[in-house]
Legacy VTK file of the C-alpha trace (Angstrom):
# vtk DataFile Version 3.0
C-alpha trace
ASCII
DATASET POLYDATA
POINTS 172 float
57.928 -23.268 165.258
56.787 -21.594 168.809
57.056 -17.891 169.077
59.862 -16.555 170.489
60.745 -12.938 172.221
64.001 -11.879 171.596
65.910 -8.560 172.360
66.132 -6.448 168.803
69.698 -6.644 166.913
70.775 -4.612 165.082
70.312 -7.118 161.853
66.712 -7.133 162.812
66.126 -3.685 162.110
65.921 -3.658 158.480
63.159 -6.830 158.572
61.156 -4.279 161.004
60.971 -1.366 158.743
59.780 -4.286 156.423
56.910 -6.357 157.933
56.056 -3.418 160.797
56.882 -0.153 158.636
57.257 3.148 160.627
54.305 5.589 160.437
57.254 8.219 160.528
59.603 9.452 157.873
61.965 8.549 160.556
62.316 4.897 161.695
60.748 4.566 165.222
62.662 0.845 164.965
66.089 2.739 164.811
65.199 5.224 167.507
64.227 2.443 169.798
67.513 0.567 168.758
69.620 3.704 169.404
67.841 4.068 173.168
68.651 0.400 173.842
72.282 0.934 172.689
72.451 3.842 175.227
70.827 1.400 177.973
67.458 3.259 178.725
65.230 1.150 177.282
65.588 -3.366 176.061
63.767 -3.439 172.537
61.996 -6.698 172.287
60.779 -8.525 169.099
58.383 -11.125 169.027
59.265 -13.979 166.678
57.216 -16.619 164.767
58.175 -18.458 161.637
61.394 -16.249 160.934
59.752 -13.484 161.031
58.451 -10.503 163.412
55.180 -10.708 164.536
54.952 -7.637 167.495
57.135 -5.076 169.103
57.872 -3.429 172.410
60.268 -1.251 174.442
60.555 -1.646 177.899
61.693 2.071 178.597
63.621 1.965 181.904
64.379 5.618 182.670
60.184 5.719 182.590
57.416 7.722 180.944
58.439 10.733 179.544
55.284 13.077 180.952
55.722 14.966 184.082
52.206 13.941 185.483
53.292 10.656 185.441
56.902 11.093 186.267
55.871 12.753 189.408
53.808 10.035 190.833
55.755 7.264 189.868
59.581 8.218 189.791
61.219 5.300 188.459
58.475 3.376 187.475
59.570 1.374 183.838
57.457 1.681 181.041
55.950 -1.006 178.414
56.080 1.442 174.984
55.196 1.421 171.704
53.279 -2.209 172.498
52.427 -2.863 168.959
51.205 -6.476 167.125
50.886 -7.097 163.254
47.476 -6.398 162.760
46.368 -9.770 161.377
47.965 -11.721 164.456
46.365 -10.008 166.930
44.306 -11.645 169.596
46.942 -14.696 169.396
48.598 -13.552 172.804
51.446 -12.381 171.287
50.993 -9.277 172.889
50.200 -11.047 176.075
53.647 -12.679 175.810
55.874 -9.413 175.124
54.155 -7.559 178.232
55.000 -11.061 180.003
58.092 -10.758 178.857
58.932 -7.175 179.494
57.508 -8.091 183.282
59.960 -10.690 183.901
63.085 -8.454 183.142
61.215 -5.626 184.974
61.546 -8.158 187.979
64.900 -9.194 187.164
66.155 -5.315 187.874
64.097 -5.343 191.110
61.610 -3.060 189.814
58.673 -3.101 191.974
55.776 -2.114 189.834
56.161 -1.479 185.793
53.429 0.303 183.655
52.263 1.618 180.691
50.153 4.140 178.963
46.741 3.846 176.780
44.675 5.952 174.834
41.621 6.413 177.309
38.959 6.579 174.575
41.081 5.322 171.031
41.892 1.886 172.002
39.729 -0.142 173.864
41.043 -3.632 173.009
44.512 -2.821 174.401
42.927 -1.552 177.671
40.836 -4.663 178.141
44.158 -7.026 177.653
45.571 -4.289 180.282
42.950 -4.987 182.407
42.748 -7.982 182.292
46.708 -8.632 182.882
46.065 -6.999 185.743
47.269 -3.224 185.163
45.353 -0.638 187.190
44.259 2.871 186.107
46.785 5.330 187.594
47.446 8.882 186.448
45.347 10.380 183.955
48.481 12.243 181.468
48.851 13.585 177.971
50.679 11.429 175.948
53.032 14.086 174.086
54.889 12.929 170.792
56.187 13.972 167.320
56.305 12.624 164.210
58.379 12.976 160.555
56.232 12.539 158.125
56.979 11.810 154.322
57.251 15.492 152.684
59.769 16.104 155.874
57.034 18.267 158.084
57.518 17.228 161.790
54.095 16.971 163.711
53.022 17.565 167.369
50.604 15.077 168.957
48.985 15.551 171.844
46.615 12.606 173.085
44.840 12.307 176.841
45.195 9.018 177.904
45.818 6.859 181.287
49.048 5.453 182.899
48.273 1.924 184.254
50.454 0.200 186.682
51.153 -3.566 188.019
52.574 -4.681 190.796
55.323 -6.925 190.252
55.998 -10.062 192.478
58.391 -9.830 195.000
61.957 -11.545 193.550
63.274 -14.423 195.856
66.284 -13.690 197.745
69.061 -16.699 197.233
LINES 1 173
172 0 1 2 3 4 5 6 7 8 9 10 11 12 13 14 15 16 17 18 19 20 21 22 23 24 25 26 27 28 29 30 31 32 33 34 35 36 37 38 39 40 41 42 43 44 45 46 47 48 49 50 51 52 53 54 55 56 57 58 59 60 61 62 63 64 65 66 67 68 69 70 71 72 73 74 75 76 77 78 79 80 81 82 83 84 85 86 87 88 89 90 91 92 93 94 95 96 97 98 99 100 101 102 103 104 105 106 107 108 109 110 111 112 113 114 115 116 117 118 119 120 121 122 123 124 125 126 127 128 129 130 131 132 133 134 135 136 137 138 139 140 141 142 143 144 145 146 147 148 149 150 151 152 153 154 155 156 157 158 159 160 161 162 163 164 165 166 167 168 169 170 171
């Protein structure tokens, strides 16, 4: 059966929590559901064999930090790109940023980005690269987390907005 991206249900989120399990207390799967409900952000799930392989939010409203918000007003954001650990390398990831590009383009959206870890995560910023996002605004990524006694935790990690430009959409 080929893989298949699909926008998350809410049926879908209980599989998640399952096969891609939160490092929170509190389910980053339902949080991400919740913003799609509100219509910030399209959840997408990749699919293979019945069951979910990687994970991403296309975040519409844009990144959340300032440094990045005021160079790039606007600008939707790829989040929380994430692939099952033993699948990755397969393109799966590939085909949800693919994925999240085409709607990008299907709202008009000129460019789209996304953040990485400037020092943590190498692999992700060679697919990046190599999918043709460009180094843009050096930013903190700021974030908090639940963890399992209840104690909420502040992150704060440096890392680098990258941005593509997005083919112009034909005008019929």
């Amino acid at each position: 059966m080929p893989m298949r991206i699909l926008v998350c249900r809410q049926d879908d989120l209980e599989v998640l929590e399952e096969r891609l399990p939160s490092s929170s207390a509190v389910s980053y799967h339902a949080q991400r559901f919740a913003r799609q409900a509100s219509g910030t952000s399209t959840f997408l799930v990749a699919w293979l064999d019945a069951q979910p392989t990687g994970i991403c939010e296309v975040r519409w409203d844009g990144c959340a930090a300032p440094e990045v918000r005021a160079v790039l007003p606007g600008c939707p954001e790829i989040n929380g790109l994430h692939v099952v650990d033993a699948l990755q390398s397969r393109g799966i990831g590939t085909a949800l940023i693919r994925h999240a590009e085409q709607l990008a383009g299907e709202r008009n959206a000129e460019l789209i980005g996304l953040g990485v870890d400037d020092h943590g995560n190498p692999r992700a910023a060679a697919l990046y690269a190599r999918l043709g996002y460009e180094p843009t605004v050096p930013y903190v990524d700021r974030y908090f987390y639940t963890d399992d006694t209840g104690a909420e935790h502040s992150v704060a990690d440096p890392a680098v907005f990258l941005v593509k430009e997005l083919p112009p959409r034909p005008h019929l």
